[in-house]
N, C-alpha and C positions, 0 to 999 in steps of 0.2 A: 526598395525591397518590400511586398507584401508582409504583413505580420500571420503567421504561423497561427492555426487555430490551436492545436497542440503544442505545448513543450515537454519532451520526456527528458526527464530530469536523470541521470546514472551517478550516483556518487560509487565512487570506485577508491580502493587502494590496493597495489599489488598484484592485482587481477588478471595476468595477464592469461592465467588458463581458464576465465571462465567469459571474460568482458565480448568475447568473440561471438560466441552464441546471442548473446544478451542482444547486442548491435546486428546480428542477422535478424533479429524476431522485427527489428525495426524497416530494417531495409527490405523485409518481403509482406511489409503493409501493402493492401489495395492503395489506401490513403495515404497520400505524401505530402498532404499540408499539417508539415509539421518541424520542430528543429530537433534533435538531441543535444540537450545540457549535459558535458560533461566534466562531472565535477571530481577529480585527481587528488588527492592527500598524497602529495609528493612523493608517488611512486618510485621505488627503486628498483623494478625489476624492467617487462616487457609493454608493461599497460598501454602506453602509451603509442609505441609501435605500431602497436594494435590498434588504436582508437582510428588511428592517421590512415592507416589502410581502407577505411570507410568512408574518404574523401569522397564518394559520392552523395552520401547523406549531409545535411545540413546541421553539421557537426560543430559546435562552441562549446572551447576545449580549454578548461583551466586546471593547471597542476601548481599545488600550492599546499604545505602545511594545513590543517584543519587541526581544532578543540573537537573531535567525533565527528558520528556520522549527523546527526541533527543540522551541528553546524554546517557541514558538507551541504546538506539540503535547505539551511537559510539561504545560504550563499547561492543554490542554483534556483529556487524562488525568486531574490534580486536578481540575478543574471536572464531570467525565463522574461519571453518577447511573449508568449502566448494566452492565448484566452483561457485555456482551459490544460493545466498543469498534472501529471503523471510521473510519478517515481517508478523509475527502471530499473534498479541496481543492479549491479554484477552479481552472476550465480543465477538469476532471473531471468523470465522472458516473457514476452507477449506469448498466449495462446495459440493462436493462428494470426493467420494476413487479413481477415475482416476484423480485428479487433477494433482497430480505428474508424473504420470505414462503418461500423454498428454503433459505437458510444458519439462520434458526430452527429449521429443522423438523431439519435435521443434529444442531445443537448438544442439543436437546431429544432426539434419537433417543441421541446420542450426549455424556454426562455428562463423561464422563472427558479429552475431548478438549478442549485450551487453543488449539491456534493452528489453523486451516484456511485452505485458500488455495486458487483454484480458475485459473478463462484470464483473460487481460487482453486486448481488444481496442486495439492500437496505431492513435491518428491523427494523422498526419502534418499538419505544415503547408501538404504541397502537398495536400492531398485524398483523399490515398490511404489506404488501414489497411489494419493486418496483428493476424489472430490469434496472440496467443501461447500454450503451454500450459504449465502448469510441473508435469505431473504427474510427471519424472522428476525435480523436487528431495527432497533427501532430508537425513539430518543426516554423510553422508560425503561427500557432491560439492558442496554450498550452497558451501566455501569458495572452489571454483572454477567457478563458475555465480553466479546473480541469482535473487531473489527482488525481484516488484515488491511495493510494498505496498499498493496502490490493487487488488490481488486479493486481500488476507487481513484476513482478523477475526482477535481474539485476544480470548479470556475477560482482565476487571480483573484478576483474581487474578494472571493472570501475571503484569504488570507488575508486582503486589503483590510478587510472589516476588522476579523478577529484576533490579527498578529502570527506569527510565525510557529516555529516548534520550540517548546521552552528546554531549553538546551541545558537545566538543572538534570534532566530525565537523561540517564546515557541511553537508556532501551527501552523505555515507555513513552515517549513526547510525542509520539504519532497517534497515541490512544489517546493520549489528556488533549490533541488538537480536537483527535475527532468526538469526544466528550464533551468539549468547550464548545465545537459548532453545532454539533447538534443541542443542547442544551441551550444557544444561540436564536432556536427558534431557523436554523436553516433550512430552505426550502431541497429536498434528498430525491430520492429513489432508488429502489432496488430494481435491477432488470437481470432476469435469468439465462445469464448468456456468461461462457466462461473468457478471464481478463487473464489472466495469467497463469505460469509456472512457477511454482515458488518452494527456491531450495530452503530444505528445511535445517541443515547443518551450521547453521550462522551464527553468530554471536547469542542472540537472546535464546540459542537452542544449547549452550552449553554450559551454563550458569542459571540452571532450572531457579535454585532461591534466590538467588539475587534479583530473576525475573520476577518473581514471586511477590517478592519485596519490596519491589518499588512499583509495581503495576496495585499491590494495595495504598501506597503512599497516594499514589495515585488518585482514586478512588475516594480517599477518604477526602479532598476536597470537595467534591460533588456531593455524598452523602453521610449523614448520621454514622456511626458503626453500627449502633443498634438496629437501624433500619437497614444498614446491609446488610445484616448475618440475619435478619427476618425475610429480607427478602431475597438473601442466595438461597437460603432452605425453601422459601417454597419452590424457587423457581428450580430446586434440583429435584423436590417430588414431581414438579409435572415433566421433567426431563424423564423419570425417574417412570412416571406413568403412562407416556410417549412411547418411550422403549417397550414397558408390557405389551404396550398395546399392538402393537409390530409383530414382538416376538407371538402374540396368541391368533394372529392373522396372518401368520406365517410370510411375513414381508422381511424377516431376521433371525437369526441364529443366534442363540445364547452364546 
C-alpha cells in the first residue's frame, strides 16, 4: 500500500448529525491521495454508522475512550501514515473539492515549508458567515492574535521535531503548538485560498472566560506580561487605525 500524502485527522464524539457532511467534503476532493484518521471517544449514539458508510474512502477508524479532544488528536498523529497531517473535526468541512488538490501542489512546489495556513470561512449558528484571513499572522504577532487550525496543514516531521499537543490545555494546545513552531524557527506560509468551514458553536465558543483564561495562561510562556500588554495596546491602535482608515475610504461602515 502506497503511503498517503495527506492524512485528515476527524476526532469525533457523538456526531452522528454532523460527522456526515464532514466525511462528504472529503470524498468530493479532486485529490484522493489521502487516508481519513478517525478518531471516535466511544461513541454512544450513530457516529460510527456513519463513519462505515464511507467505505469508499480510505477510512482508519478507532473508537476508544479519550482524556479530550487533544488527546483524540495525539492519538490520530500516532495513528497518521501521511506526510502531511490535517484536522477535520466533525461540525466541519473542507471548503470545496480543490482544497487538496491546491495545498499539494504548494507543499510539492515548495520542500522546505512545514506549516501553511491559508482563510477560514466562519458559520455561525444563526446562519450567517464570515470570511476570515490570517495572512497578517506571522511569528512576532501570533502571540497576540489567533491562528485557527481547521485553516492549516503541518508536515509529520514537525510534530516529529517539536512534540505533540500539550494536553494540560483542554482548549488552547493547538495555539501553544502553533506558538511553539513557529517560535521554532519553522519554515510556514500563508497562501490566499479558502481551507475550510468552521462551526463556530463548539466547545471553546461556549465558555468565552475559561477561553479567555487559558489562551492568557497560554501566552504567558512565550512572553513577559509587561511586554504583552505593551504590545497588545499598540497592536490594537494600529487595528484601531486600519479600521479608520477603511471606514474614511469608504471600504466599511461604522
Amino acid at each position: 500500500m502506497n503511503t498517503p500524502f495527506f492524512s485528515l485527522i476527524t476526532v469525533c464524539y457523538n456526531a452522528e448529525g454532523s460527522i456526515e457532511n464532514t466525511l462528504l467534503s472529503a470524498r468530493e476532493q479532486t485529490c484522493r491521495d489521502f487516508e481519513n484518521v478517525v478518531m471516535d471517544g466511544a461513541s454512544t449514539d450513530g457516529t460510527l454508522d456513519v463513519v462505515r458508510r464511507f467505505d469508499d474512502l480510505p477510512v482508519v477508524l478507532s473508537s476508544e475512550p479519550d482524556k479530550g479532544i487533544y488527546d483524540a488528536m495525539n492519538k490520530g498523529i500516532e495513528r497518521a501514515c501521511g506526510e502531511v497531517l490535517y484536522f477535520l473535526n466533525a461540525d466541519d468541512r473542507l471548503h470545496n473539492p480543490e482544497v487538496l488538490a491546491q495545498v499539494k501542489r504548494i507543499f510539492e512546489q515548495c520542500p522546505d515549508v512545514d506549516l501553511l495556513w491559508g482563510n477560514v470561512v466562519y458559520d455561525r449558528p444563526d446562519g450567517t458567515s464570515e470570511q476570515r484571513c490570517f495572512r497578517h499572522i506571522h511569528p512576532g504577532n501570533l502571540v497576540f492574535l489567533d491562528l485557527n487550525h481547521q485553516g492549516t496543514f503541518a508536515r509529520k516531521r514537525l510534530f516529529d521535531r517539536i512534540g505533540v499537543f500539550n494536553t494540560d490545555f483542554r482548549i488552547n494546545a493547538d495555539y501553544d503548538w502553533f506558538l511553539r513552531a513557529l517560535g521554532s524557527g519553522t519554515v510556514w506560509r500563508f497562501e490566499d485560498i479558502n481551507i475550510a468551514r468552521f462551526h463556530t458553536g463548539g466547545a471553546h465558543a461556549r465558555n468565552i472566560k475559561k477561553l479567555r483564561d487559558e489562551r492568557h495562561a497560554v501566552r504567558m510562556q512565550y512572553i513577559h506580561p509587561l511586554s504583552y500588554r505593551i504590545g497588545a495596546l499598540a497592536h490594537n491602535l494600529r487595528h484601531k487605525a486600519r479600521r479608520l482608515g477603511r471606514i474614511l475610504s469608504g471600504n466599511e461602515k461604522l
